[in-house]
Backbone as ProteinMPNN parsed JSONL, in Angstrom:
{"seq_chain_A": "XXXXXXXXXXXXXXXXXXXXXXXXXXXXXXXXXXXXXXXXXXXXXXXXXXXXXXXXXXXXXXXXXXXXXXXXXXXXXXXXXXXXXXXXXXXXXXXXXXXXXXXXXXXXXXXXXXXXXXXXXXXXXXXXXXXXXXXXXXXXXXXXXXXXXXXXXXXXXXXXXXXXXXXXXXXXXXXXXXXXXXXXXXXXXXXXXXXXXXXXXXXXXXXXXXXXX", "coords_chain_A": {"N_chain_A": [[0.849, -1.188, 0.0], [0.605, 2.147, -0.587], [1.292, 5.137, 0.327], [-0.706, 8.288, 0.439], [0.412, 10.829, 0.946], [3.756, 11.992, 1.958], [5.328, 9.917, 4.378], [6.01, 10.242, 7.695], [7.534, 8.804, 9.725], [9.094, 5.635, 9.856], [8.673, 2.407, 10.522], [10.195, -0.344, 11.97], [9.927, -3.502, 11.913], [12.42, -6.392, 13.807], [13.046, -9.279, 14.01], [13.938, -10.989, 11.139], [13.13, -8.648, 9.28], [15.127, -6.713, 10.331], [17.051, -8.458, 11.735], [18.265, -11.556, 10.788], [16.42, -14.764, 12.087], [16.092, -17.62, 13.693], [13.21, -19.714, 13.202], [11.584, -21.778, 14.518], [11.003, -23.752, 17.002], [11.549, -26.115, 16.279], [13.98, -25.855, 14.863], [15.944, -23.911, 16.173], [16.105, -25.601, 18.387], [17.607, -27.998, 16.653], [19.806, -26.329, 16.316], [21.196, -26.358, 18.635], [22.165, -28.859, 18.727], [20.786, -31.104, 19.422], [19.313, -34.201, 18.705], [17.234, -35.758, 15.892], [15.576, -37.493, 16.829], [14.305, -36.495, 19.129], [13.448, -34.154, 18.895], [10.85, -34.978, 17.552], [9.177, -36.46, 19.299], [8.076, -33.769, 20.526], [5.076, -33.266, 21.328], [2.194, -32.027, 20.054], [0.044, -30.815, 22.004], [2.145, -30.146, 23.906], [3.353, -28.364, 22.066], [1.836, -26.709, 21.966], [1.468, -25.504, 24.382], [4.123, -24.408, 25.136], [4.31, -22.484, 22.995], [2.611, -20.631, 24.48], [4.046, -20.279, 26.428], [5.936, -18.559, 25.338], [4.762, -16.41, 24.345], [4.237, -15.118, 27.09], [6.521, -14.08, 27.885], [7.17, -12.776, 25.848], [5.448, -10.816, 26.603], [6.109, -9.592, 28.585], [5.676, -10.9, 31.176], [6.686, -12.911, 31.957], [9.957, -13.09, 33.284], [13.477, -14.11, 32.134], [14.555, -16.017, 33.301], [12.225, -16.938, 35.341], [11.153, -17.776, 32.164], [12.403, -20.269, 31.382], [12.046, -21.829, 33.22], [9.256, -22.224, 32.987], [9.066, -23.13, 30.134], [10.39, -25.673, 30.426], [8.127, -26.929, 31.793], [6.447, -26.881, 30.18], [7.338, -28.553, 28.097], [7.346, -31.149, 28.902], [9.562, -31.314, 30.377], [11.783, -32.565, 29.12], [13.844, -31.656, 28.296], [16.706, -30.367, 29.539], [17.244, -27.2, 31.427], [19.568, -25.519, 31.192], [19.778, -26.49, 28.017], [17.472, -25.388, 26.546], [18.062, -22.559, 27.296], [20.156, -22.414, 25.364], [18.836, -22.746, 23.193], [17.587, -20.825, 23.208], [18.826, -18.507, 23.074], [20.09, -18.994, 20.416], [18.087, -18.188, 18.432], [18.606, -15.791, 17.457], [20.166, -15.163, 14.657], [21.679, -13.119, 13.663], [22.103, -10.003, 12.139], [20.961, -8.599, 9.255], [22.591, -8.219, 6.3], [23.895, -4.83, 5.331], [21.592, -3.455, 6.505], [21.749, -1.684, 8.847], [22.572, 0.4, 7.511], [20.909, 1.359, 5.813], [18.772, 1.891, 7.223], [20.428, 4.31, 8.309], [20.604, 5.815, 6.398], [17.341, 6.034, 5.797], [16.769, 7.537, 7.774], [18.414, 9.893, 8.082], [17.578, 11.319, 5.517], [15.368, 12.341, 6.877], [12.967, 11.104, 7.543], [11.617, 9.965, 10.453], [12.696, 7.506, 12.969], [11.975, 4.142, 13.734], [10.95, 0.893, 15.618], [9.07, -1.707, 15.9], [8.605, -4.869, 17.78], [7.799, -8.268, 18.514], [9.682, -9.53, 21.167], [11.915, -10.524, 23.791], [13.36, -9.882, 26.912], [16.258, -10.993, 27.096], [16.325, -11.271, 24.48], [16.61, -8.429, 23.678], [18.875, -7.477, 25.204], [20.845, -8.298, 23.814], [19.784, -7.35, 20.766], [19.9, -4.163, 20.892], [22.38, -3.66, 21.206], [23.285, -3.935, 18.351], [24.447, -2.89, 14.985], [22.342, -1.409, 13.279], [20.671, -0.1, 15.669], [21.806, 2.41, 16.318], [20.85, 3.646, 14.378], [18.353, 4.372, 14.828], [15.378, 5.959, 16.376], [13.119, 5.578, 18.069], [12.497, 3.022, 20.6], [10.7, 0.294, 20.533], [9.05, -2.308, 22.038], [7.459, -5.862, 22.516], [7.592, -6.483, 24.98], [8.227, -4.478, 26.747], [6.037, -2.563, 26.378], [4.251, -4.441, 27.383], [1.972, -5.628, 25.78], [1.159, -7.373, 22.772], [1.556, -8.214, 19.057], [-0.322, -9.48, 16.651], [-2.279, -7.578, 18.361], [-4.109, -5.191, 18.241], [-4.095, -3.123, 20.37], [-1.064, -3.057, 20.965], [-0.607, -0.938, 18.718], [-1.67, 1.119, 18.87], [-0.638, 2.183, 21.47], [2.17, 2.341, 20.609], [1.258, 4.719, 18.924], [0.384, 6.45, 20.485], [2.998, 6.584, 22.218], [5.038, 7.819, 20.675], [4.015, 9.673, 19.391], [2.57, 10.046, 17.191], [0.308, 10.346, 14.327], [-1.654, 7.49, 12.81], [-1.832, 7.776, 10.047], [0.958, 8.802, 9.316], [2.184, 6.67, 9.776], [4.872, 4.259, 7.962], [5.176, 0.731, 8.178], [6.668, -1.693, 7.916], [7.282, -5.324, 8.67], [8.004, -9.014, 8.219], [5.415, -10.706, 8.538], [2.606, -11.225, 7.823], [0.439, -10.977, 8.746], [0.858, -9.36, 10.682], [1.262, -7.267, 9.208], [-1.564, -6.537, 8.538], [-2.588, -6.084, 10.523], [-1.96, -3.497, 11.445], [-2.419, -2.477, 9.1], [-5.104, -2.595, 9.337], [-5.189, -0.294, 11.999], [-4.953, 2.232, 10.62], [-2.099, 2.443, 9.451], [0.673, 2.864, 7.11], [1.578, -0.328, 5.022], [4.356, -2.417, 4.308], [5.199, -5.734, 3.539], [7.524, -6.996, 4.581], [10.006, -9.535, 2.399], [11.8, -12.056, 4.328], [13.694, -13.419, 3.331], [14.811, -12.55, 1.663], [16.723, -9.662, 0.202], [16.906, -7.699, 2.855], [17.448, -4.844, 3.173], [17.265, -3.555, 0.995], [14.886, -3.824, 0.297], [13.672, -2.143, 2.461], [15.087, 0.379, 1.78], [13.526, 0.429, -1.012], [10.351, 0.214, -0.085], [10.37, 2.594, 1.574], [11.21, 4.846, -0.124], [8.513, 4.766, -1.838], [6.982, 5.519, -0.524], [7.548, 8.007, -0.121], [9.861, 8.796, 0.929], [12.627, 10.678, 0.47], [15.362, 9.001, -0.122]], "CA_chain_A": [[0.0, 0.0, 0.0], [1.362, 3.49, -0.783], [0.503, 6.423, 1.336], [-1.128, 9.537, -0.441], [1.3, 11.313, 1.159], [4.966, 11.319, 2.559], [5.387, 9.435, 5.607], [6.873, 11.066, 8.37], [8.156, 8.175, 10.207], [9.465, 4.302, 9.371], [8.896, 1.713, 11.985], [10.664, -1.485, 11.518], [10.149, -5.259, 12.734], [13.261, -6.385, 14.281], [13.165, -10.507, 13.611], [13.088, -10.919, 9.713], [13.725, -7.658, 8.784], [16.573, -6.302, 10.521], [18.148, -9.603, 11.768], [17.604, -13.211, 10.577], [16.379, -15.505, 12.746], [15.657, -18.926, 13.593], [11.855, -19.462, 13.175], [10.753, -22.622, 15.229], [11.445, -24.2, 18.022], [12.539, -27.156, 16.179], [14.965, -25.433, 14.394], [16.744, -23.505, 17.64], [17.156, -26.861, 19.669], [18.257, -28.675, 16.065], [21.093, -25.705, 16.338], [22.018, -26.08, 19.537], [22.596, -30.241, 18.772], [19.371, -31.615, 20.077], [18.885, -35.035, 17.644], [16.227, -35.522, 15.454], [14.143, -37.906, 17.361], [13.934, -35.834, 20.43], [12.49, -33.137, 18.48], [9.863, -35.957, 16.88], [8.92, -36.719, 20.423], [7.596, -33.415, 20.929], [3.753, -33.231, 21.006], [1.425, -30.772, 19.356], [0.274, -30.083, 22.804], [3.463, -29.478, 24.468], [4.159, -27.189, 21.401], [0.957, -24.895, 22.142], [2.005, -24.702, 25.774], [5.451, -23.718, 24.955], [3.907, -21.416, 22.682], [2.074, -19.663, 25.416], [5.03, -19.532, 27.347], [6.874, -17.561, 24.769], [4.057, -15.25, 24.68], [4.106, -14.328, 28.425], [7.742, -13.71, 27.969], [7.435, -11.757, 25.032], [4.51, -9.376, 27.019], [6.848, -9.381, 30.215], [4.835, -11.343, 32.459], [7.861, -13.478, 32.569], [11.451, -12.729, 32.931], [13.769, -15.181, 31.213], [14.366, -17.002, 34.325], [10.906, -17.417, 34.789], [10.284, -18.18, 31.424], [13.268, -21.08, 31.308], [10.97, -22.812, 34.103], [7.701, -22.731, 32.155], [9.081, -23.713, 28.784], [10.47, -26.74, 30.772], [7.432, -27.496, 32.632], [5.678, -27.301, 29.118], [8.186, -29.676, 26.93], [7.765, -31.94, 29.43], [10.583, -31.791, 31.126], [12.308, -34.107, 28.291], [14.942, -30.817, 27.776], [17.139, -29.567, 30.512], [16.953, -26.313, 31.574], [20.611, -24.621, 29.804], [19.789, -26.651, 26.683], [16.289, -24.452, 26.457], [18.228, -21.081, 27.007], [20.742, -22.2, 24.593], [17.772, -22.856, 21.697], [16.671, -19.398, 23.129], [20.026, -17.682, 22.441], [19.976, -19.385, 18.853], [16.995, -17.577, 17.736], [18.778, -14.409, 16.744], [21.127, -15.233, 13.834], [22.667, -12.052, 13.13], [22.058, -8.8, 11.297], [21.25, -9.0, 7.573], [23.769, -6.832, 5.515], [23.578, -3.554, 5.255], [20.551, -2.615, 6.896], [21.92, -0.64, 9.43], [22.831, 1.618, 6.496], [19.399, 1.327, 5.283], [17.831, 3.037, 8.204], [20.61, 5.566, 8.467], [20.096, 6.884, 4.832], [16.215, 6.624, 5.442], [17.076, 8.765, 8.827], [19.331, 10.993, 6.831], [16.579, 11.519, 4.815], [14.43, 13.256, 6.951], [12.179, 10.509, 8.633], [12.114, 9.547, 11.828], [13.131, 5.767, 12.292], [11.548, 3.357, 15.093], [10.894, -0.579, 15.68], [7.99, -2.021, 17.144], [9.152, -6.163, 17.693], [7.988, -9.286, 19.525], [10.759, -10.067, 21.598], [11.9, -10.656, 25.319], [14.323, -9.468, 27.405], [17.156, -11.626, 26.985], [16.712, -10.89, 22.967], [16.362, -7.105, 23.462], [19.702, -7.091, 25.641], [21.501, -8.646, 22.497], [19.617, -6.171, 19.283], [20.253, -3.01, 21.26], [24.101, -3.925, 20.815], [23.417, -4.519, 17.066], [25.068, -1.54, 14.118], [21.104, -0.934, 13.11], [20.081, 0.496, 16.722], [22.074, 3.557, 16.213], [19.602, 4.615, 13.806], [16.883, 4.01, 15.364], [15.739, 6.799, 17.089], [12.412, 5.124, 18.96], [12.499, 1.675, 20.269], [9.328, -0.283, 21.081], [9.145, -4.112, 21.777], [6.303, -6.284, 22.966], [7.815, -6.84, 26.35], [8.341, -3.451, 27.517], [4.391, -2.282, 26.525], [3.485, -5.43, 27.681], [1.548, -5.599, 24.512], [1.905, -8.373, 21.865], [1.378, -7.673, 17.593], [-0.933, -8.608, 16.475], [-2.797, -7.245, 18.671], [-4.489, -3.449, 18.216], [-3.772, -2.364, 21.493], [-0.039, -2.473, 20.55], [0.147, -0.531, 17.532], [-2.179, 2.556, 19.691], [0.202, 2.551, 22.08], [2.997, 2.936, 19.745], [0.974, 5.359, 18.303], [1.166, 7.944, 22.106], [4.451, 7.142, 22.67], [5.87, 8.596, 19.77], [3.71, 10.861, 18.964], [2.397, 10.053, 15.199], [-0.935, 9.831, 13.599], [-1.676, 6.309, 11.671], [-1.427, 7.691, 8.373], [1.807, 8.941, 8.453], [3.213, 5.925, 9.554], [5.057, 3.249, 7.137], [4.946, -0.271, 8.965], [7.927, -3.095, 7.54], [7.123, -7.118, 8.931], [7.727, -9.75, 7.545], [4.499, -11.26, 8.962], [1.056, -10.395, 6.854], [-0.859, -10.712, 10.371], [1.129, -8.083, 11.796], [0.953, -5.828, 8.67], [-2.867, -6.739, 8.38], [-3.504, -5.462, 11.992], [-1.064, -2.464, 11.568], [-3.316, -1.603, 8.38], [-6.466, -1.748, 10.323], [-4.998, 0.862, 12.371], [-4.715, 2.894, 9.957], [-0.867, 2.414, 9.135], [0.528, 1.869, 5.595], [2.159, -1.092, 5.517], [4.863, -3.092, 3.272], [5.782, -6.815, 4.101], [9.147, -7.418, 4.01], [10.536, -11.013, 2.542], [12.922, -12.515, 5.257], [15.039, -14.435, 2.879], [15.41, -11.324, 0.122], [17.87, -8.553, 0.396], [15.842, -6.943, 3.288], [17.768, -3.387, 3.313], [17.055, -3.174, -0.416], [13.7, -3.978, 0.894], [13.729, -0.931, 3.306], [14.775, 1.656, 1.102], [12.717, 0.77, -1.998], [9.269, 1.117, 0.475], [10.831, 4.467, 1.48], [11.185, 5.866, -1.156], [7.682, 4.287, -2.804], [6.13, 6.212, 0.615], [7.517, 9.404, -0.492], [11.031, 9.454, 1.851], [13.638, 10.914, -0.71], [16.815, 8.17, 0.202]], "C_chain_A": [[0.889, 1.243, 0.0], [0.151, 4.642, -0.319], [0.271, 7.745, 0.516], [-0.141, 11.144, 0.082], [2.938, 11.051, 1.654], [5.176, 11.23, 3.834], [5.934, 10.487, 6.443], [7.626, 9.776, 9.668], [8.051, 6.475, 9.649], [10.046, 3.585, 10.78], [9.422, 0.091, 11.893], [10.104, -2.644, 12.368], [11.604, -5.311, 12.761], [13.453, -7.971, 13.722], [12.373, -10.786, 11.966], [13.316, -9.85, 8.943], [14.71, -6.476, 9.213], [17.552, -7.303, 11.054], [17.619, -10.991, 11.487], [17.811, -13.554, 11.607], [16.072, -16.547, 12.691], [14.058, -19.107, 13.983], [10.834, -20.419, 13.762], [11.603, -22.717, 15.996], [12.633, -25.688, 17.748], [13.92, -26.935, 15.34], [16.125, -24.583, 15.376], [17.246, -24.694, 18.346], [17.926, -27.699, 18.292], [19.719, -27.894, 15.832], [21.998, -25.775, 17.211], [22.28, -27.851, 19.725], [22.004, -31.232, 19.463], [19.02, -32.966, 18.627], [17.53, -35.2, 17.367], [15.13, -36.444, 15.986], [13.631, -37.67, 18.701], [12.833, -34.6, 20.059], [10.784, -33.655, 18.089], [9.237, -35.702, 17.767], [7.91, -35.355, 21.254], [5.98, -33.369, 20.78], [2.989, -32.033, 20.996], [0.326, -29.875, 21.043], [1.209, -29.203, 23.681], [4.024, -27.886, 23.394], [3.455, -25.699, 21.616], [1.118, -24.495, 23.633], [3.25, -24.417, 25.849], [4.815, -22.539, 24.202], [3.137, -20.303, 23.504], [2.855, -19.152, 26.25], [5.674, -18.374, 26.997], [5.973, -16.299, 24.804], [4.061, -14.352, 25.686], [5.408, -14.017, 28.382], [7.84, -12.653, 27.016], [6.435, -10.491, 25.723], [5.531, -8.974, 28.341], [6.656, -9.622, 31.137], [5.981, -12.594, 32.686], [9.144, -13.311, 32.424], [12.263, -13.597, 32.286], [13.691, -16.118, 32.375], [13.212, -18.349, 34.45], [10.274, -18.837, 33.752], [11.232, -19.696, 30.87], [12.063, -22.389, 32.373], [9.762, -23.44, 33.432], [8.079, -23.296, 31.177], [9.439, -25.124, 29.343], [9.56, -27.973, 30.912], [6.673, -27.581, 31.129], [6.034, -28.073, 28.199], [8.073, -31.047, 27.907], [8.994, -32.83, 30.614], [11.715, -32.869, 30.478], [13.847, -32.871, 27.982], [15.456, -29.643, 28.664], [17.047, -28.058, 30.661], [18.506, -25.085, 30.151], [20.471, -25.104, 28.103], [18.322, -25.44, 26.107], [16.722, -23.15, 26.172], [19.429, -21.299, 26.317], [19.995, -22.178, 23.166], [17.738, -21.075, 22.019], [17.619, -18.628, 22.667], [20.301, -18.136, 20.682], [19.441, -18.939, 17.798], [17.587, -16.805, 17.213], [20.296, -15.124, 15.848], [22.132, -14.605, 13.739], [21.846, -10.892, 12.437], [22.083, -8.838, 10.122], [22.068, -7.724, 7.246], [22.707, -5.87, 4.808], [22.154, -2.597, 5.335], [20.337, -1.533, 7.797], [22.277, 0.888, 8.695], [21.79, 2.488, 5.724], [18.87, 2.16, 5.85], [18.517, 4.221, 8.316], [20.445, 5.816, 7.2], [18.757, 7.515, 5.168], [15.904, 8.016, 6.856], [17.614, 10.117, 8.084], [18.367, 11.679, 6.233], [15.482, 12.352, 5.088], [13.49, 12.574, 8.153], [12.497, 10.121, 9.508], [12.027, 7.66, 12.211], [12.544, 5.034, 13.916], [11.358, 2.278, 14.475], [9.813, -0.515, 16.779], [8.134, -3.549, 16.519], [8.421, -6.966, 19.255], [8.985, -9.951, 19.658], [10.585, -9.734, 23.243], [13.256, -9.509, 25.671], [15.914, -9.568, 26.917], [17.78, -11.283, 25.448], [16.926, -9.684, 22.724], [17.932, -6.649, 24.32], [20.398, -7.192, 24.294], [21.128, -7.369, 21.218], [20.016, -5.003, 19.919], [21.448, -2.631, 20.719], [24.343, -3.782, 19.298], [23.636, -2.703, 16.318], [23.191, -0.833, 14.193], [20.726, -0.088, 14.55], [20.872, 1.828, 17.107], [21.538, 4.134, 15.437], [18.217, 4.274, 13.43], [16.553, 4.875, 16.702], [14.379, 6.615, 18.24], [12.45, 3.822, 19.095], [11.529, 1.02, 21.636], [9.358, -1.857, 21.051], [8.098, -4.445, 22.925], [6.54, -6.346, 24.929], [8.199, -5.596, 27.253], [6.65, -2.707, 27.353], [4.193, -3.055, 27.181], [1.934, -5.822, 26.838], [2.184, -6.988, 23.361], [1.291, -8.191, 19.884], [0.822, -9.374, 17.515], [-2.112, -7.614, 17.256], [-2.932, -5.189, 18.882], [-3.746, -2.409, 19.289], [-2.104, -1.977, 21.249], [0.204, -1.608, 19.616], [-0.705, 1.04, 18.264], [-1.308, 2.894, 20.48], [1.461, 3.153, 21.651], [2.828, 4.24, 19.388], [1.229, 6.874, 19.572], [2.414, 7.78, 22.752], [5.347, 7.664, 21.959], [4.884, 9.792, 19.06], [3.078, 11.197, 17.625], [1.428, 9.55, 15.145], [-0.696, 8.736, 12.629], [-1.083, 6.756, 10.52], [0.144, 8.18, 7.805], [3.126, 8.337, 9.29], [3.897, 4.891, 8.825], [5.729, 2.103, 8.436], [5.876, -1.329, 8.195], [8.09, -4.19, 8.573], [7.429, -7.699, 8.104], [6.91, -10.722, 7.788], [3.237, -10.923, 8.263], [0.733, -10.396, 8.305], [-0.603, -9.953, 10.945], [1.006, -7.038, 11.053], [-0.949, -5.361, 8.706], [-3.468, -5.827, 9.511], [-3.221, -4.145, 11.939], [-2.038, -1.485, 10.246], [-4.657, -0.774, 8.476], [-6.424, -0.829, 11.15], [-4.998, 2.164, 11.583], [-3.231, 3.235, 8.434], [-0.789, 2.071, 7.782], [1.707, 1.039, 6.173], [3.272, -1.957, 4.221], [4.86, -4.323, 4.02], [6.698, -7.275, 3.311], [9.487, -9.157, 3.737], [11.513, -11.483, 3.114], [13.938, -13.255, 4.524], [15.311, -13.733, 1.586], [16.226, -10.504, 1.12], [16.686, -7.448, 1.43], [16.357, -5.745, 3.377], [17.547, -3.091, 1.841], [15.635, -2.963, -0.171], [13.212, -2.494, 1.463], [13.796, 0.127, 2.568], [13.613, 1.794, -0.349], [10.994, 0.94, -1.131], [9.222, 2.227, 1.095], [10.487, 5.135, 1.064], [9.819, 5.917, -1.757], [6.254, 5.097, -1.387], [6.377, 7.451, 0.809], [8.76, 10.394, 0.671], [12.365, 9.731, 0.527], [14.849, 10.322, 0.03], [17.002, 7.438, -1.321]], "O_chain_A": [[1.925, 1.22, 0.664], [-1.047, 4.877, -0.479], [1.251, 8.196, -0.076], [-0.166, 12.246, -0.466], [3.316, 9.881, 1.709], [5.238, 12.246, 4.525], [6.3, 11.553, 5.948], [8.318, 10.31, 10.535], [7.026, 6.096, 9.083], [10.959, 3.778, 11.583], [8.464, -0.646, 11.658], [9.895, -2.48, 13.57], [12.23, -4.559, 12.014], [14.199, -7.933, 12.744], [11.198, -10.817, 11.6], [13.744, -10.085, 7.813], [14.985, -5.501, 8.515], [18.758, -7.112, 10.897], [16.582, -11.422, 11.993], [18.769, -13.205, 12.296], [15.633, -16.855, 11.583], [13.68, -18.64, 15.058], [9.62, -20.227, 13.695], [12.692, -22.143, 16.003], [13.639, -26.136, 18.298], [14.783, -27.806, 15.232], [17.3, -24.81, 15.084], [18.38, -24.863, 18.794], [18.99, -28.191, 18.667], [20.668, -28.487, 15.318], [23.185, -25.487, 17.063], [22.593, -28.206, 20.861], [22.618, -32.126, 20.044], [18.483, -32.542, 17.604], [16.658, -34.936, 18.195], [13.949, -36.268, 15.689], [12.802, -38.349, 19.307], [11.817, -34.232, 20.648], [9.775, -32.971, 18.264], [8.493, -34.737, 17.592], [7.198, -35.588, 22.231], [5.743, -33.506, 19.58], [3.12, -31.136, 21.828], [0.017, -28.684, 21.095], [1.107, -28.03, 24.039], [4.674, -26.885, 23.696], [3.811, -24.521, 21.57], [0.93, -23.348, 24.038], [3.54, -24.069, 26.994], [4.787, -21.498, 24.858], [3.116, -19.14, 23.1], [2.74, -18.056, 26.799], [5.978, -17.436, 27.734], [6.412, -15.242, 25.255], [3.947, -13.136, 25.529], [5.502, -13.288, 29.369], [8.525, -11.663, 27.274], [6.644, -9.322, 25.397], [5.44, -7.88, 28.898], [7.107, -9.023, 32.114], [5.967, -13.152, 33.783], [9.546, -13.393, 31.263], [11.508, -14.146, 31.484], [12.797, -16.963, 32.41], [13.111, -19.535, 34.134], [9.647, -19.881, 33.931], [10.724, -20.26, 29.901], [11.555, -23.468, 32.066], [9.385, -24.608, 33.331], [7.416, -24.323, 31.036], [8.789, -25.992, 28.761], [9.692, -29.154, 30.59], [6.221, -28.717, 30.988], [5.186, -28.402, 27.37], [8.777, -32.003, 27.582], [9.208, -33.896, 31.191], [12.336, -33.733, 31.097], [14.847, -33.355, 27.451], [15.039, -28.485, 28.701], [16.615, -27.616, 29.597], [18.452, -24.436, 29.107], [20.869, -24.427, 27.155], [18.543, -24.728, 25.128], [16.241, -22.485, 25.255], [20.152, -20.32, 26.506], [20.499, -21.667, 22.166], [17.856, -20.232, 21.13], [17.278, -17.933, 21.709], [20.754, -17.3, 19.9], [19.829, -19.04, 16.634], [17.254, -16.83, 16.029], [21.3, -15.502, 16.452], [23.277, -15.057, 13.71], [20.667, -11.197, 12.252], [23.173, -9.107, 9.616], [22.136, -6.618, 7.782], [21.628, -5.9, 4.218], [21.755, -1.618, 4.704], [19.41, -0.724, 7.819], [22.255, 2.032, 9.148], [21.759, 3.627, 5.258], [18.441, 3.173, 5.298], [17.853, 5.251, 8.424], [19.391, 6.443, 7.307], [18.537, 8.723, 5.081], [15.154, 8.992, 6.862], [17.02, 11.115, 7.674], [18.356, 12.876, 6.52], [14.776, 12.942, 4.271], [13.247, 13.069, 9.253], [13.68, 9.813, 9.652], [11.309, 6.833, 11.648], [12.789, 5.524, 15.018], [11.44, 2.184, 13.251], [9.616, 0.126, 17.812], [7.943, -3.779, 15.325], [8.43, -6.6, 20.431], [9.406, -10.774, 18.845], [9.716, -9.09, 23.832], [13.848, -8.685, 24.974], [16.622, -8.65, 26.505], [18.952, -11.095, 25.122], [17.436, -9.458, 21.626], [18.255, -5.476, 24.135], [20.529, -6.151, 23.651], [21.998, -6.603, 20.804], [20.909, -4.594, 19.178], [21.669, -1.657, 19.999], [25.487, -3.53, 18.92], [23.215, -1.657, 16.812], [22.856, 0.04, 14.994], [20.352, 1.015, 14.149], [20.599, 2.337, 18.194], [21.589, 5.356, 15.574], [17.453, 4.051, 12.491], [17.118, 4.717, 17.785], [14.417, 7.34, 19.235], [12.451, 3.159, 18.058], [11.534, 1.114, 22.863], [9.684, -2.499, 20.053], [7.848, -3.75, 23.91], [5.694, -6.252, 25.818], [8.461, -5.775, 28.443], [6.144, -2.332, 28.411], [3.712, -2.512, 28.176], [0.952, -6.264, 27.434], [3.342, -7.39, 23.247], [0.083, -7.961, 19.934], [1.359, -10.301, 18.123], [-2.802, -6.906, 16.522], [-2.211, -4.331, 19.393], [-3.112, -1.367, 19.125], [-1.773, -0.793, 21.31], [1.405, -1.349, 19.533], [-0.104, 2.089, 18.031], [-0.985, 4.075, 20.355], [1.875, 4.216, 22.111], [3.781, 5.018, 19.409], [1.948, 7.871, 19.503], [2.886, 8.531, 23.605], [6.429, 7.999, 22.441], [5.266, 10.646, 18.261], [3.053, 12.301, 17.08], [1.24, 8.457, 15.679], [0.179, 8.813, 11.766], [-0.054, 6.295, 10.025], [0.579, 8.113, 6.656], [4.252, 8.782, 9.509], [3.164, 3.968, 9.181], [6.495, 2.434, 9.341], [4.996, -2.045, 7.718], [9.012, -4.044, 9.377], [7.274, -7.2, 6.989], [7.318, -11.815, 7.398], [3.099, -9.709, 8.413], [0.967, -9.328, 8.87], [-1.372, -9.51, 11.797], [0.731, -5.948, 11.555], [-1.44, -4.241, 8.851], [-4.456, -5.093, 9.472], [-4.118, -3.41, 12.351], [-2.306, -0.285, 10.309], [-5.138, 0.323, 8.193], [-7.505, -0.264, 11.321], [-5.061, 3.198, 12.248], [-3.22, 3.767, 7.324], [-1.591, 1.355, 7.182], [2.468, 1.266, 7.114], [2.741, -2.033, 3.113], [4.539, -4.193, 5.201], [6.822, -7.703, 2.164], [9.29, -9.979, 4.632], [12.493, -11.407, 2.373], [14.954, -13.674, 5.078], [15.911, -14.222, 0.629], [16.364, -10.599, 2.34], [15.876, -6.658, 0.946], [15.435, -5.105, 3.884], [17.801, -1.902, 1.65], [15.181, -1.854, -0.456], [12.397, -1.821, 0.832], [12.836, 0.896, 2.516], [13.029, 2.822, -0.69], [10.341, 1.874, -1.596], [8.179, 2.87, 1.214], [9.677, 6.001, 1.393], [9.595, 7.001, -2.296], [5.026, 5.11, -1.465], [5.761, 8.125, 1.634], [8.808, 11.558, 1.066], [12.83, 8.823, -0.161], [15.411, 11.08, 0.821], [17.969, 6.711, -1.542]]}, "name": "protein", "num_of_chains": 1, "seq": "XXXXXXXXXXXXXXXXXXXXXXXXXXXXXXXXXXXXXXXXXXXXXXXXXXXXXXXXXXXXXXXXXXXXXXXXXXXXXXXXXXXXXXXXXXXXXXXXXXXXXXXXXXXXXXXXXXXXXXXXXXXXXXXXXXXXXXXXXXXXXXXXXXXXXXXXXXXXXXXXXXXXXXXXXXXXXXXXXXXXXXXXXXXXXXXXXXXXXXXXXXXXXXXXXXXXX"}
């Protein structure tokens, strides 16, 4: 979607489009050397009560600590406690190239640059550190609102802590459900492809939203 005017701020996702990550669960413990019929073994319940765990960790209702306990108590107990927060440290890959360059141009440029990301603690000590978070001049994540995407309530909140009417914000996921919700707010929205050149990504909906980079 392209905005009838030019944005005045660019709010990024953080997993996907500023750093690859690892995108299941069974792919984090198959990194951290977890064999393949342990992973088999897990069951489609165990996976939606791990999935709830990660949730309360990503709103902040659990600290990692915490949330090392519950994911336990929800796998069953079949996967020690440091192998769990070594899957969890696995998740963040790295930084795709040259996106930190990406945002400073589209900074440079004029607009004002923020992230709104589901993530925890533990992951938010790590991206802070990362080249990209020097130009990034608001930074929003599910676990400090205590807010989770898609849900409405996060993207309003976003909306009074920085200060910016819907329409002239541009929204970059690589999730449709999070741009989908972010549209119903009002927001325009691109969705970024996690396994394309995502800073090429970045500046061509920029520019196509009326930021001269």
């Amino acid at each position: 979607m392209t905005s009838r005017h030019p944005i005045k701020l660019v709010c990024v996702d953080l997993g996907g489009v500023v750093v690859r990550i690892r995108r299941s669960l069974a792919e984090t413990l198959h990194a951290v050397g977890v064999p393949g019929y342990a992973l088999e073994s897990i069951s489609e319940p165990e996976l939606i009560a791990f999935r709830e765990t990660v949730g309360r960790h990503q709103r902040g209702e659990h600290d990692c600590d915490a949330w090392i306990d519950a994911a336990h108590r929800a796998l069953g107990g079949r996967f020690d406690r440091e192998t769990i927060l070594e899957a969890h440290d696995a998740v963040l890959v790295g930084e795709y190239p040259g996106v930190a360059m990406a945002l400073g141009t589209i900074r440079h440029a004029g607009a004002t640059t923020a992230c709104l990301s589901n993530t925890n603690d533990r992951h938010w000590d790590v991206l802070v550190e990362l080249p990209s978070f020097a130009a990034i001049e608001h930074r929003h994540a599910s676990h400090l609102l205590g807010l989770e995407k898609p849900g409405a309530e996060i993207y309003r909140a976003f909306e009074r802590a920085t200060g910016t009417k819907p329409e002239d914000i541009l929204f970059l996921d690589d999730l449709e459900e999070n741009c989908a919700a972010a549209r119903a707010c009002g927001w325009n929205t691109v969705r970024i492809d996690h396994e394309r050149d995502t800073a090429r990504q970045l500046i061509a909906a920029a520019r196509a939203h009326g930021v001269a980079c």
